[in-house]
Z-matrix of the N, CA and C atoms (Angstrom, degrees):
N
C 1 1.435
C 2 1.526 1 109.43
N 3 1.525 2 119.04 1 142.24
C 4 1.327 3 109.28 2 -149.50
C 5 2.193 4 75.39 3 -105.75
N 6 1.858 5 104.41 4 176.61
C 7 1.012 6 102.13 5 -169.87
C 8 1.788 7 101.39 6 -80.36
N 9 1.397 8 109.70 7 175.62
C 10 1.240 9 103.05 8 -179.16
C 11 1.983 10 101.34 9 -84.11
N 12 1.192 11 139.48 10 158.32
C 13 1.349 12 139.18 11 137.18
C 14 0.943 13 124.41 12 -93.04
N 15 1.768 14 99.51 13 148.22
C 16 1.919 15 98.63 14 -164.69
C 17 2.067 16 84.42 15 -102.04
N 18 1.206 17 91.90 16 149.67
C 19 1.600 18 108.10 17 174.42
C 20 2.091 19 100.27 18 -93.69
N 21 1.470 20 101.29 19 -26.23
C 22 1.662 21 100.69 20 178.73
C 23 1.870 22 103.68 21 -79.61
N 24 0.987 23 113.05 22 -29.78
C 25 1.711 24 117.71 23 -165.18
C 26 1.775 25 96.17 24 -106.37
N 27 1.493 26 118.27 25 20.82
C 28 1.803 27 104.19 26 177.29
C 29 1.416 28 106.28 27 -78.00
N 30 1.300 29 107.65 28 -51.52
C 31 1.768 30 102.16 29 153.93
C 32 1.487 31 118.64 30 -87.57
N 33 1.036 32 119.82 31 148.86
C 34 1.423 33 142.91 32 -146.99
C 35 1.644 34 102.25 33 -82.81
N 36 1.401 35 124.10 34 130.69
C 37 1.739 36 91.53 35 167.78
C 38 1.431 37 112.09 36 -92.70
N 39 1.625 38 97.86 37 -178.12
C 40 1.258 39 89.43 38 -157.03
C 41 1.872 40 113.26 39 -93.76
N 42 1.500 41 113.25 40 -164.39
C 43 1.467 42 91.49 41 174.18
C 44 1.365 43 112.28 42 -72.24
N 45 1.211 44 96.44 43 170.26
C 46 1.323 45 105.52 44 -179.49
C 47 1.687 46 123.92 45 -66.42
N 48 1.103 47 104.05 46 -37.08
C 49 1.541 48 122.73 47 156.58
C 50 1.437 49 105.89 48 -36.66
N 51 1.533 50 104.83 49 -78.13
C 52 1.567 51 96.89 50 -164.48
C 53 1.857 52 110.64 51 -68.02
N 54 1.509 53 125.29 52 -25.66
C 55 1.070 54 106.92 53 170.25
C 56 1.278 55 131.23 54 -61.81
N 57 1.710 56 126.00 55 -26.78
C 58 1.844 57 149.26 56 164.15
C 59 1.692 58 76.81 57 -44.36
N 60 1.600 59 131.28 58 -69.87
C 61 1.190 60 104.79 59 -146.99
C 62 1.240 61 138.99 60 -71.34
N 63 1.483 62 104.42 61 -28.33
C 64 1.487 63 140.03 62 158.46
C 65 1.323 64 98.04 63 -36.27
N 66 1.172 65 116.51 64 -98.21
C 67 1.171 66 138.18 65 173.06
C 68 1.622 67 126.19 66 -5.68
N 69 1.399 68 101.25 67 -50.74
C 70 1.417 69 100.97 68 170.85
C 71 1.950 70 107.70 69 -100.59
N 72 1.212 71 97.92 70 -0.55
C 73 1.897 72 97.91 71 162.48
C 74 1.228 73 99.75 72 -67.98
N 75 1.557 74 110.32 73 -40.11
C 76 2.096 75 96.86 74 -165.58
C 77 1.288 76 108.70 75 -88.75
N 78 1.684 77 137.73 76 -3.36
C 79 1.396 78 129.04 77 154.21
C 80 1.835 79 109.31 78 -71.97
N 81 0.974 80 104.22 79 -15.35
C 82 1.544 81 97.34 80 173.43
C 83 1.478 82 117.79 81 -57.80
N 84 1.374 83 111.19 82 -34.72
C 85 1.442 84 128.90 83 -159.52
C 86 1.411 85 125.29 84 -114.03
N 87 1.505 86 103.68 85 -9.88
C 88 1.317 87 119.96 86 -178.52
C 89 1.452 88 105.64 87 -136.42
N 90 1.894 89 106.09 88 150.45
C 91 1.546 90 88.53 89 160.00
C 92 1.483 91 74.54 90 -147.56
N 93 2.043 92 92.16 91 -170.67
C 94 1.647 93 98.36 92 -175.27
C 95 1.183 94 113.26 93 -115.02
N 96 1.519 95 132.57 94 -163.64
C 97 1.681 96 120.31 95 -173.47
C 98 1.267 97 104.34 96 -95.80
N 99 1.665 98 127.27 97 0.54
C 100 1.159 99 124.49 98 -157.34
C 101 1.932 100 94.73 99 -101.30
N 102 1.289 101 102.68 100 -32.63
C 103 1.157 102 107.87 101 160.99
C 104 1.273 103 146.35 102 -71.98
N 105 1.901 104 110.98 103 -22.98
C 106 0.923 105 121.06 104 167.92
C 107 1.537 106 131.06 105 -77.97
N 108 1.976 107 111.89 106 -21.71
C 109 0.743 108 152.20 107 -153.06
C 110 2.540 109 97.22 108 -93.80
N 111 1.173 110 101.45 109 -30.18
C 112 1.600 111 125.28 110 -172.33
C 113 1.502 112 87.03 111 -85.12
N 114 1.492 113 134.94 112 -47.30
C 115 1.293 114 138.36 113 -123.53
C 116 2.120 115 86.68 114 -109.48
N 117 1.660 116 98.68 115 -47.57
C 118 1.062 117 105.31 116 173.77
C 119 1.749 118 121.58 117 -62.10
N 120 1.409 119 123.20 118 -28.51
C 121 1.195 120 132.84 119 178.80
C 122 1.097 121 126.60 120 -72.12
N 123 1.541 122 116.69 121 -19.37
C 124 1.466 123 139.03 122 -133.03
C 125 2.061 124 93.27 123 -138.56
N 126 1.205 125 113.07 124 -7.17
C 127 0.756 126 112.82 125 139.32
C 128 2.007 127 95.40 126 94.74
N 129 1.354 128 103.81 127 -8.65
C 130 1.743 129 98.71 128 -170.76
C 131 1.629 130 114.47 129 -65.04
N 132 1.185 131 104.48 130 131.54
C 133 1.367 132 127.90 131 -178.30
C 134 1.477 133 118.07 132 -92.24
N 135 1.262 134 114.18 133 17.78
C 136 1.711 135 129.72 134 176.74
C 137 1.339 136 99.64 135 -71.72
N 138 1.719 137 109.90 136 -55.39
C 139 1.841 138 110.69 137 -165.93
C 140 1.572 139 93.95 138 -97.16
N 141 1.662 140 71.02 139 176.76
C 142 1.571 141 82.90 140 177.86
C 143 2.035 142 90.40 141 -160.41
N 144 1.558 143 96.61 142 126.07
C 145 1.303 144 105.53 143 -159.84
C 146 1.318 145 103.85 144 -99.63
N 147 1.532 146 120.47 145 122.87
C 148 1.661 147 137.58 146 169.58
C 149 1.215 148 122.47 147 -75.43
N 150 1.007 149 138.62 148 113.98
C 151 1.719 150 150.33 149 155.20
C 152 1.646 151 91.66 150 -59.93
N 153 1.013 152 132.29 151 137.55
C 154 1.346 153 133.61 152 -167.04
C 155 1.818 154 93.53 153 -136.62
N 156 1.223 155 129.48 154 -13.68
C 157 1.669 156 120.78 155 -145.53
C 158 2.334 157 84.85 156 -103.34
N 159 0.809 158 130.40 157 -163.88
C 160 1.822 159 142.60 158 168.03
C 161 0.874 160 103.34 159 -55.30
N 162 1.450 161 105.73 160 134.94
C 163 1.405 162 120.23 161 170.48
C 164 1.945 163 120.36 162 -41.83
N 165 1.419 164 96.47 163 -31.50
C 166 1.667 165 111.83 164 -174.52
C 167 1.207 166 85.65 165 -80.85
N 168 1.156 167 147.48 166 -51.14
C 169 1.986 168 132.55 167 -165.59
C 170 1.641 169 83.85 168 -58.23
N 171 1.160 170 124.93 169 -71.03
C 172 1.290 171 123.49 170 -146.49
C 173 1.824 172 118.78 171 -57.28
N 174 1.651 173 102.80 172 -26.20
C 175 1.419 174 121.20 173 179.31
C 176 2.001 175 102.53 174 -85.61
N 177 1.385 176 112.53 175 -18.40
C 178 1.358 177 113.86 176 165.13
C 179 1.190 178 125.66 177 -76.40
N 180 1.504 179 128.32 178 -13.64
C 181 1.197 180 145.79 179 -149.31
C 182 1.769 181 133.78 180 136.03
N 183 1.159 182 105.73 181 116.64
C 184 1.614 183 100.19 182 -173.05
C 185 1.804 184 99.41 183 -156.06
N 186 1.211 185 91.70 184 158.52
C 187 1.580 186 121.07 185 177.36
C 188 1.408 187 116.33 186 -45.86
N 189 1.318 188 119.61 187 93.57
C 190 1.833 189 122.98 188 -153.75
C 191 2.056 190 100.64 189 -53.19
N 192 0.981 191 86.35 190 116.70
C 193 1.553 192 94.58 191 -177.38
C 194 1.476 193 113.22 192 113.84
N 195 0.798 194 125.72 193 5.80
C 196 1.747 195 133.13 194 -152.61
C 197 1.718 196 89.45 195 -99.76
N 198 1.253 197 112.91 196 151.90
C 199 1.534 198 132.82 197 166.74
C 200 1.426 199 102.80 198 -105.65
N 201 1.124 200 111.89 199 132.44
C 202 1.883 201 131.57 200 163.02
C 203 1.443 202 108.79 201 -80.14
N 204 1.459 203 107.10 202 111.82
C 205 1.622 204 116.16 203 -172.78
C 206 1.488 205 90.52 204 -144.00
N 207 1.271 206 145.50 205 84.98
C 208 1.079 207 140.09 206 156.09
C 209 1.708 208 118.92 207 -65.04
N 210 1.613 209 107.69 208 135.37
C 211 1.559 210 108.90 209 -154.48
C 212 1.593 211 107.86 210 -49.15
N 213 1.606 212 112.71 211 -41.54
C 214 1.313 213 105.97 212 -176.71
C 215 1.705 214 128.75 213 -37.23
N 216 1.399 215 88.73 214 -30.29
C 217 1.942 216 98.64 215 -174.04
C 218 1.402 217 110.37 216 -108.00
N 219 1.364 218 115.89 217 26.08
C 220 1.659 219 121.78 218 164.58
C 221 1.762 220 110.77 219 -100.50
N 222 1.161 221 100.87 220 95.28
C 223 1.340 222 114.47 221 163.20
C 224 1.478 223 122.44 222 -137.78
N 225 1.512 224 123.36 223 -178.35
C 226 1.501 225 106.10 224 166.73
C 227 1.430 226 144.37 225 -13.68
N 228 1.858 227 78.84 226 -77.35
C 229 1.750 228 106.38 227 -173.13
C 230 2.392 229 95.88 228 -53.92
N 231 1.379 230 88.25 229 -57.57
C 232 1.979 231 83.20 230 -170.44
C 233 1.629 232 98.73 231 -62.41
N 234 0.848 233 145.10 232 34.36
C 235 1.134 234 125.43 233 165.81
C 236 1.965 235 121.62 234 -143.64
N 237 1.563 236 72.01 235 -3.84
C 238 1.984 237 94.60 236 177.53
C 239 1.924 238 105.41 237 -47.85
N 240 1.339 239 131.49 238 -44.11
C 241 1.112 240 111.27 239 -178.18
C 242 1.768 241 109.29 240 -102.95
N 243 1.240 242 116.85 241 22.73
C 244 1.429 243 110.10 242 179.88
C 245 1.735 244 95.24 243 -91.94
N 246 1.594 245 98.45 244 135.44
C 247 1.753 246 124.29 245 169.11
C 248 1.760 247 130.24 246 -13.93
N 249 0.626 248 104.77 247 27.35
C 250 1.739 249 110.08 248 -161.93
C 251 2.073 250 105.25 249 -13.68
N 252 0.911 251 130.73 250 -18.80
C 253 1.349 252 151.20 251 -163.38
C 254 1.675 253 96.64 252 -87.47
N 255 0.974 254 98.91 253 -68.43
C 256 2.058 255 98.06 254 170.68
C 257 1.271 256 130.67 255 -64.26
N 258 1.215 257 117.87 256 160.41
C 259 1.046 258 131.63 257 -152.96
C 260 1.840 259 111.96 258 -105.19
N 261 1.475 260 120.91 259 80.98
C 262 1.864 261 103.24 260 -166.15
C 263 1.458 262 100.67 261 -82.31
N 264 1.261 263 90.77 262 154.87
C 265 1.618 264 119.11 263 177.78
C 266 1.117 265 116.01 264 -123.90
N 267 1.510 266 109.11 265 112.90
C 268 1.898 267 110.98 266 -167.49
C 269 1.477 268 107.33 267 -110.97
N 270 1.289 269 111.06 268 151.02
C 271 0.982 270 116.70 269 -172.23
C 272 1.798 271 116.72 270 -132.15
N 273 1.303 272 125.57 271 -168.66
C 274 1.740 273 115.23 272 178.73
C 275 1.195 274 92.56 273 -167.88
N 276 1.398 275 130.85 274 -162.34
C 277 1.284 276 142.53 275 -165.34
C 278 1.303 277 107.47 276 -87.86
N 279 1.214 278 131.98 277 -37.84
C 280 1.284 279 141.11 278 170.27
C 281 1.513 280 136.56 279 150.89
N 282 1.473 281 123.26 280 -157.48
C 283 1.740 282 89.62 281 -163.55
C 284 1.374 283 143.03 282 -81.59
N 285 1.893 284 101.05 283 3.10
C 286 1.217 285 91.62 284 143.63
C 287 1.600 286 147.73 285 -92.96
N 288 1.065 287 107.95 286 29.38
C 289 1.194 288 123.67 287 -176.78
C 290 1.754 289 113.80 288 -130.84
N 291 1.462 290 99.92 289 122.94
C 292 1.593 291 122.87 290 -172.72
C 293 1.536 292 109.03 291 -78.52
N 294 1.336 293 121.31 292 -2.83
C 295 1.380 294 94.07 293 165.07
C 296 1.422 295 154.14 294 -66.41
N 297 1.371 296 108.05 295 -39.08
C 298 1.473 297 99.79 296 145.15
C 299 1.350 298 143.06 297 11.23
N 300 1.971 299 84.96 298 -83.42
C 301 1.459 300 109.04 299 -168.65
C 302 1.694 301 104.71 300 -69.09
N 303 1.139 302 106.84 301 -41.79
C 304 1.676 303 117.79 302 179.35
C 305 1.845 304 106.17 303 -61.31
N 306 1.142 305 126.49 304 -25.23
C 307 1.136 306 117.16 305 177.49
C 308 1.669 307 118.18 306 -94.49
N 309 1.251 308 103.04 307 -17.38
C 310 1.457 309 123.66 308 171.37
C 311 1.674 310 106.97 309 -60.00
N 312 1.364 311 104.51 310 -68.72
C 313 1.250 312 99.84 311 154.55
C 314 1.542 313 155.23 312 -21.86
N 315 1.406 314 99.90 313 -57.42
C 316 1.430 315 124.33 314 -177.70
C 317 1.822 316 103.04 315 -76.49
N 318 1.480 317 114.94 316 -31.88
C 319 1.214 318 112.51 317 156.05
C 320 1.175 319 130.91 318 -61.22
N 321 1.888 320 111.82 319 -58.49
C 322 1.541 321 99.10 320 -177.91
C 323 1.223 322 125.82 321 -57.21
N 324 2.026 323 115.87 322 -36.02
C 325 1.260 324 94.95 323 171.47
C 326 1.236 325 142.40 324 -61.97
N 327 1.619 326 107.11 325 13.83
C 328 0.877 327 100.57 326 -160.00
C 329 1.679 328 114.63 327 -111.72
N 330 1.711 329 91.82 328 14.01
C 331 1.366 330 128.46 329 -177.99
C 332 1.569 331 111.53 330 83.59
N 333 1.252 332 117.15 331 30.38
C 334 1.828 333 109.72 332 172.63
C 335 1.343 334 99.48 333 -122.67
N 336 1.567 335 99.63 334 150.31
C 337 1.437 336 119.27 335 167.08
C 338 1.592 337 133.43 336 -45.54
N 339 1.153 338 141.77 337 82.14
C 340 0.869 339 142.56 338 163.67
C 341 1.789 340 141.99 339 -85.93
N 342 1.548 341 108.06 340 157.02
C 343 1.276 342 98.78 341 175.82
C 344 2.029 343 104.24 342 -160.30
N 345 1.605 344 108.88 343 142.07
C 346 1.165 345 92.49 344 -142.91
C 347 1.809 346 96.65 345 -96.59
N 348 0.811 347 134.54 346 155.65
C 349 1.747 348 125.65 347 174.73
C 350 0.989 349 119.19 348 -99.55
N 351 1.371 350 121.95 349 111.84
C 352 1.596 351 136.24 350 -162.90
C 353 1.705 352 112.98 351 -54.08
N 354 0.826 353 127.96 352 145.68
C 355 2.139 354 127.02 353 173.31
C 356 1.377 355 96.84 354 59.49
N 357 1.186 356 130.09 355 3.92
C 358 1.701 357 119.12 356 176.19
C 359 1.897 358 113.51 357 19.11
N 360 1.275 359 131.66 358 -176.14
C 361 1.293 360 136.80 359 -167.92
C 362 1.553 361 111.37 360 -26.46
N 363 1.423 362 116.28 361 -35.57
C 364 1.835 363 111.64 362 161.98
C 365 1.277 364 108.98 363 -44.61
N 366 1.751 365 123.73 364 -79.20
C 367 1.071 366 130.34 365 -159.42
C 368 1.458 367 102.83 366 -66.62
N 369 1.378 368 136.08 367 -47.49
C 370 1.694 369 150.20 368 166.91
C 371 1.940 370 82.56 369 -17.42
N 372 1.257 371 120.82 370 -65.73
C 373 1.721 372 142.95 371 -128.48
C 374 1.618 373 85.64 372 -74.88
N 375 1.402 374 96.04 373 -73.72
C 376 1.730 375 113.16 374 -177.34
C 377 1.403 376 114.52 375 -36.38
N 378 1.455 377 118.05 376 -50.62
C 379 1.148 378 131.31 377 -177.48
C 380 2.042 379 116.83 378 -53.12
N 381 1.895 380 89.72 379 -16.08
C 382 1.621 381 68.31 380 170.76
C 383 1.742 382 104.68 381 108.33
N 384 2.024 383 113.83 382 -26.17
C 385 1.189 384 104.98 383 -176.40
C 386 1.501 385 98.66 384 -104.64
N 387 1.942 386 85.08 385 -178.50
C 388 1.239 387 119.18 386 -168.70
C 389 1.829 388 113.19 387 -52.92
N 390 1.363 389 108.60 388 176.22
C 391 1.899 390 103.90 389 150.81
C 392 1.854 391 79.51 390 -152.75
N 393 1.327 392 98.52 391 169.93
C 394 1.453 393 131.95 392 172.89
C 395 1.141 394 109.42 393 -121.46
N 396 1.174 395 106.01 394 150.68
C 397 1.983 396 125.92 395 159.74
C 398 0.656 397 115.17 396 -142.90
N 399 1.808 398 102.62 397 150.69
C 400 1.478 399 132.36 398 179.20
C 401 1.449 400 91.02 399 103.14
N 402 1.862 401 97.96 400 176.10
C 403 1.744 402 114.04 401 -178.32
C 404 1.167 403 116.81 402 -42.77
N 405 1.523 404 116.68 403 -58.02
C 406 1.684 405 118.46 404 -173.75
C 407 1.606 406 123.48 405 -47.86
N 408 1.147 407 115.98 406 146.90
C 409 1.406 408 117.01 407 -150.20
C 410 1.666 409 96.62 408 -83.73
N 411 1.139 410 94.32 409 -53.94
C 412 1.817 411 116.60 410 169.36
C 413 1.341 412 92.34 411 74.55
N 414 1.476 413 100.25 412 172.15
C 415 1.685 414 116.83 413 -165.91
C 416 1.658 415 103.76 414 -142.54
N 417 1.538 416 93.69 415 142.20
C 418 1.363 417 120.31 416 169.07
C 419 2.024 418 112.90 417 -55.38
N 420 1.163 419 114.08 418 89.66
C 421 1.614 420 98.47 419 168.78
C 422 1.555 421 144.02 420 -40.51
N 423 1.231 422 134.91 421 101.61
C 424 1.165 423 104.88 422 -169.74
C 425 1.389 424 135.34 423 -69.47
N 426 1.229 425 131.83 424 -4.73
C 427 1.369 426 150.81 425 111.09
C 428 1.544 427 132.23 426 -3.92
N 429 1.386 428 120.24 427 -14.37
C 430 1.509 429 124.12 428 -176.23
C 431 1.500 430 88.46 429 -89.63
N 432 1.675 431 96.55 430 141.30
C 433 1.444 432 111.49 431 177.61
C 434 1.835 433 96.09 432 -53.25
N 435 1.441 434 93.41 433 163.40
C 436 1.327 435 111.42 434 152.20
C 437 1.461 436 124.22 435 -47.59
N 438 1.171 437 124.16 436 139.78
C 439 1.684 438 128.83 437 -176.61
C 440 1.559 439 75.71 438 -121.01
N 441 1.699 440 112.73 439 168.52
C 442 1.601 441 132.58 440 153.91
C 443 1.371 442 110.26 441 -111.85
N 444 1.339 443 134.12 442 141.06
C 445 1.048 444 158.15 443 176.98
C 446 1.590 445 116.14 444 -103.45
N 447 1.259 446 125.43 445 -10.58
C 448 1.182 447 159.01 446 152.82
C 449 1.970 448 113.56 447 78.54
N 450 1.212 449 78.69 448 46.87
C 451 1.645 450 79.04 449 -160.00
C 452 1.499 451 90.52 450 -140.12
N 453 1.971 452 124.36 451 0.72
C 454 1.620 453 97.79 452 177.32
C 455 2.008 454 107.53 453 -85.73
C-alpha cells in the first residue's frame, strides 16, 4: 500500500513565526462586521465606517453609522475635510464585489488610514445586525442583545 499524499501539506507550511506575522499583517488590513458592529455599539470614535456601493443602495439600507461615499466622489477636493487621525472602514455589498477594496485604495492613496470589512452588508446581514435607511447615518445601540458570529 503506497503512502497516502496530502494535497494540504504539498507545499510545506510555513514556520510558525512567519505565519504569527502574516497573519497579523492581514488584521492590519482587514476587519469583520462582527467587529465593526462591537466597535459601533461601544461607541469608539477612532473609525469612521464607509458605505462605498450608490448613493440609492446606501438610502435603501446601510450600516447604522456608516457615511455614503460612493468611489466615484473620492478624490482630493471630497475628502479635504474628512479626519486624517481616524481610521475609515469601507465596505460594499459583499464578497463578490471589489468595491471596498477599490475604495480602500483610493483613500490610502490618498494618505488616510484605512481598513477594509470583510462580506460587507452580506456578512454585516448574516451576522445577525441591523441596516438603516434613508440620509441619516443612524447608530448602532449599545443595548442590542448579543448576536453570534459563530467564531467566539
Amino acid at each position: 500500500m503506497q503512502p497516502t499524499t496530502s494535497s494540504v501539506l504539498q507545499t510545506p507550511a510555513p514556520l510558525p513565526s512567519d505565519s504569527a506575522a502574516y497573519m497579523q499583517a492581514k488584521l492590519a488590513f482587514h476587519t469583520d462586521a462582527w467587529d465593526v458592529a462591537e466597535d459601533l455599539k461601544a461607541g469608539v470614535d477612532e473609525i469612521v465606517v464607509v458605505d462605498t456601493r450608490a448613493h440609492g443602495h446606501y438610502l435603501a439600507g446601510h450600516i447604522p453609522g456608516a457615511i455614503s461615499f460612493p468611489h466615484r466622489t473620492i478624490d482630493a477636493q471630497s475628502t479635504a475635510g474628512l479626519d486624517r487621525k481616524k481610521t475609515y472602514v469601507t465596505y460594499c455589498d459583499g464578497i463578490g464585489c471589489n468595491g471596498s477594496t477599490q475604495r480602500a485604495y483610493k483613500l490610502a492613496a490618498l494618505g488616510f488610514k484605512v481598513k477594509e470589512m470583510l462580506g460587507g452588508v452580506d456578512f454585516w446581514l448574516r451576522d445577525g445586525h441591523p441596516l438603516v435607511n434613508g440620509e441619516a447615518a443612524g447608530g448602532l445601540a449599545p443595548n442590542l442583545p448579543p448576536s453570534s458570529c459563530g467564531c467566539a
